[in-house]
MARDO-780487 format. One record per residue: x, y, z of N, C-alpha, C in turn; residue in one letter. Coordinates in steps of 0.05 Angstrom, whole numbers, plus 5000, padded with zeros to 4 digits. Atoms other than C-alpha are relative to their C-alpha. Example, Ala and Ser with C-alpha at 12.3 -4.5 7.8 and 13.67 -1.06 7.14 Angstrom:
BEGIN
501849765000524649105156501850245000a
498449764999527349795143498550225014s
//
This chain:
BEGIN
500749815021440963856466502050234998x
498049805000445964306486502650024987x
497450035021451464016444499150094971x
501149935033446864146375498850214995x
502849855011443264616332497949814999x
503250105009436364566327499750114985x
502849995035430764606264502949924973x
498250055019436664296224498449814980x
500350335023434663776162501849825006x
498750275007436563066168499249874978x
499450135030438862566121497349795004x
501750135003432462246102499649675011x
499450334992435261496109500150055031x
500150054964437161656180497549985006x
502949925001430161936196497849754994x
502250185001426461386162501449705022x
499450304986431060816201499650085031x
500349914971430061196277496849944997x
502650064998422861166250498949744997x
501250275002421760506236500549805019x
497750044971426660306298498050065029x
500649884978421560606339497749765006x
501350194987416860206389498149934990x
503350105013410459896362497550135020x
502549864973406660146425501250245016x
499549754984407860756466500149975029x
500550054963405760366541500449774993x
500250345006406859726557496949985009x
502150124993401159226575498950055022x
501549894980397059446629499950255013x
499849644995398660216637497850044991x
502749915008391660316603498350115023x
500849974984388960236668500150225016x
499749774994391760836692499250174985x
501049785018388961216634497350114993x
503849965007381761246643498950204980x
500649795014381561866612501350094967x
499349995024385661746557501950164999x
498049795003390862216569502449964990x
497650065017396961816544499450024969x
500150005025393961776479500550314989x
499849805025392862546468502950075007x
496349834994401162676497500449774978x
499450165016402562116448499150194968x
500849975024398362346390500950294997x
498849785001401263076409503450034992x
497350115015408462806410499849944965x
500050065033407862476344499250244976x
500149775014404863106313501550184987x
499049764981408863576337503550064986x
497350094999415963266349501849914976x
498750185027418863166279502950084993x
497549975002426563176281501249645008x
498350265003431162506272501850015025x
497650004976435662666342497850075028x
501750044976429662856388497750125002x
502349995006423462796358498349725015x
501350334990418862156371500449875000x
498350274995422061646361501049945032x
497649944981427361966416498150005025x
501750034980421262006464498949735008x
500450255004419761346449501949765023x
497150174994426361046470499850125035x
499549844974427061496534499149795012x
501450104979420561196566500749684995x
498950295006422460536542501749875020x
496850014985429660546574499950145021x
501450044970427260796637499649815014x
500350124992423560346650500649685014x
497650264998428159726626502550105034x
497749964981433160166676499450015035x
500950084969429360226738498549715008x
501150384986426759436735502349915004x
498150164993433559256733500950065020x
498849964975435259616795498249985018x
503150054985428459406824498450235017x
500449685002426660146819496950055001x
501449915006419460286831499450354984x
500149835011417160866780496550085006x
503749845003409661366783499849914968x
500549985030408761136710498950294992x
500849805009404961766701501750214995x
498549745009410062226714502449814982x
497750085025415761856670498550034973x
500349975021410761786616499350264993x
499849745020409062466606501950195001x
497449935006415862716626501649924980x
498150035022419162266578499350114967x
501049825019414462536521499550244995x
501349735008414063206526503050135017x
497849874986420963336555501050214980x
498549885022423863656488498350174989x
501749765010417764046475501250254984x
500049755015421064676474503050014984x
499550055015425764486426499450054971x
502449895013420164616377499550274996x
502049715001416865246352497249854999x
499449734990412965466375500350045027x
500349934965414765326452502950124998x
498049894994421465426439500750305010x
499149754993424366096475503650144996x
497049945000431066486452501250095036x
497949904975435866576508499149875024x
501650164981432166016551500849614996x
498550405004435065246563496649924991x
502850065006429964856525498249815027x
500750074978429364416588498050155023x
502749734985426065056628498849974986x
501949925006421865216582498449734987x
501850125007419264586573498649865018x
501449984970418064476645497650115008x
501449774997415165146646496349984986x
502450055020410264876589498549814998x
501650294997407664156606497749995014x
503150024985402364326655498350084965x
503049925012398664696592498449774978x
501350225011399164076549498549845013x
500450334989397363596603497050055013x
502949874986391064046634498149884979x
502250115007384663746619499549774979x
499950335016387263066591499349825013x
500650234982384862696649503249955014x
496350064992392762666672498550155029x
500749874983391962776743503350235016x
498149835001395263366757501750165025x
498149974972398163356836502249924985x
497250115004403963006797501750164983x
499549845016404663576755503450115007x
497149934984410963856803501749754989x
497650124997414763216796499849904963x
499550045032413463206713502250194989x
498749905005416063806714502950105012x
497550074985421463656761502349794972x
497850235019424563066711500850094977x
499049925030423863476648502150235002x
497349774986428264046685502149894993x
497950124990433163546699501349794976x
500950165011432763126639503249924985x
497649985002439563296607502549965013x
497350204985446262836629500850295012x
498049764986449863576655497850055018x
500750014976443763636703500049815021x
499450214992442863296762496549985025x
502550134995436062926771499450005034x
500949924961432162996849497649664986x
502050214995427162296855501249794965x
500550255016426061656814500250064969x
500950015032422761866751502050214988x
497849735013427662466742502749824997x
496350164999434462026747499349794982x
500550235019431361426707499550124967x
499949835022429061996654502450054995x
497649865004436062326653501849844995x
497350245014440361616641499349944976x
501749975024435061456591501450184972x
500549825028435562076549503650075002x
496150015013444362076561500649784987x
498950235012445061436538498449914970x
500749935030441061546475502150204986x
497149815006447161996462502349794989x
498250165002451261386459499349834982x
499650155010452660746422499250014972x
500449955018449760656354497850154993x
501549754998444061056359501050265004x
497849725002447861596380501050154976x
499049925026450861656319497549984976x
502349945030444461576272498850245010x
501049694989442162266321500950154984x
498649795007447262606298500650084980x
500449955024448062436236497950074987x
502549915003440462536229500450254986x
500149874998442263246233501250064968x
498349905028446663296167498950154983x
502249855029444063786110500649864976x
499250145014443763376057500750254969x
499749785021443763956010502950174989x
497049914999450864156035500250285014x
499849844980449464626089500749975034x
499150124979451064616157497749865015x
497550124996452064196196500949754969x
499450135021456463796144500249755014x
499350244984458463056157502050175020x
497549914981465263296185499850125027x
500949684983461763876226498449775027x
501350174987457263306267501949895013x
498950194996463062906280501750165032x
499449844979465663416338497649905015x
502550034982458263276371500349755011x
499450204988458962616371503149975023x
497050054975467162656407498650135021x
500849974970463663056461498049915004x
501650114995458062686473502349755006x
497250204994464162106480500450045021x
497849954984467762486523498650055031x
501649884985462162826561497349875017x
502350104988456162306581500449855011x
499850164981458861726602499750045032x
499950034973460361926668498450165019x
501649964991454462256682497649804997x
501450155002450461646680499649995033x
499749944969448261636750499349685014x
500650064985443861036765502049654992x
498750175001446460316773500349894977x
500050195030443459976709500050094979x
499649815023445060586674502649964995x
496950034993452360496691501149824979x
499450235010451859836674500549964961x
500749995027449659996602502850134979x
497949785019454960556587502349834989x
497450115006461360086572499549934965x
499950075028458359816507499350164988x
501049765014455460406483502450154993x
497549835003461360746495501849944974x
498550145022465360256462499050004969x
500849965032460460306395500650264987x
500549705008460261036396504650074991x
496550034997469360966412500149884968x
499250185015469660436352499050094971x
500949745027464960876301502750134994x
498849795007469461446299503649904998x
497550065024475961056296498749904977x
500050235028473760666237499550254985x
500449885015470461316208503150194993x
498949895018476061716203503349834987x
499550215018480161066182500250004970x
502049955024475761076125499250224983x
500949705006475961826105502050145001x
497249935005482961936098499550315036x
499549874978481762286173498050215005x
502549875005475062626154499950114974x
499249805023478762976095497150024969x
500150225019474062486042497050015013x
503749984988467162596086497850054993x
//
């Protein structure tokens, strides 16, 4: 988050293709069981509310816990489901108004803020410390402590990358002709290039970055190819 503005308008098309792109279910098959109380549904139905931006809104919560989990089966990674799922949904919180805080990484303060969503959802709340451990850490420039925090934090860098990456960012564009412009985005994306790969930490996160890389590398020649060098954007 720290490469963008936030409460920007995106370009509608982006927006509706991240939304339609997004998972059909929120848990896989048998996580229910852990939910007696129903608590994924109201961080879900709070996410979805809530979270409405095209770069890391719901959808983007979506994907996280998703790609987690794909990332720690492949390294035969046991995960607390509890704490990834309501770390990976409610990491960006303060992002948002009204949790957002000036002069405060949104990461703190959304640390700072997850016990109040998660109290009296039935979420049991000893795991509270290590929810708000992952969402601290959640951002590729920190550097994740346990399981669910390092499987969160490859997760949400490598949504930075490949072709998603680039519908984030472009998300952001004003279509109106304010900032950010196309052109103006296109700096976010080179550092996000330059800057995430090699904070990918865990094995099958590693594994992932080469092609991503390469989509996110192969975008930006072709775009300014195609744009007489952005001039034409």
């Amino acid at each position: 988050m720290s490469v963008l503005k936030r409460g920007l308008p995106g370009l509608w098309l982006v927006a509706a293709i991240l939304s339609g792109a997004a998972l059909a279910a929120d848990e896989p098959a048998g996580s229910a069981a852990g939910d007696a109380q129903g608590w994924r549904t109201v961080v879900s139905k709070f996410a979805q509310d809530h979270f409405h931006n095209p770069a890391w809104g719901y959808s983007h919560c979506q994907r996280d816990y998703a790609l987690a989990r794909e990332l720690a089966a492949a390294d035969h990674v046991a995960l607390d489901d509890d704490v990834l799922y309501a770390a990976a949904y409610l990491h960006d919180m303060a992002a948002f108004e009204p949790w957002e805080k000036t002069g405060v990484d949104h990461a703190d303060q959304a640390a700072e803020l997850v016990g109040t969503i998660l109290k009296n959802t039935g979420f049991p709340m000893k795991k509270l410390d290590a929810v708000r451990g992952a969402v601290r850490t959640h951002m590729y420039d920190r550097n994740p402590v346990g399981h669910e925090a390092l499987y969160l934090h490859d997760a949400d860098a490598l949504d930075w990358l490949g072709a998603v990456g680039v519908a984030r960012i472009f998300g952001l564009v004003d279509p109106k002709g304010g900032n950010p412009t196309g052109p103006e985005v296109v700096p976010m994306l080179e550092s996000n290039l330059a800057k995430v790969p090699a904070r990918v930490l865990s094995p099958a996160g590693k594994a992932r970055v080469p092609e991503r890389q390469e989509e996110l590398s192969k975008f930006l020649r072709q775009l300014r190819e195609q744009t007489q060098n952005l001039r034409v954007l």
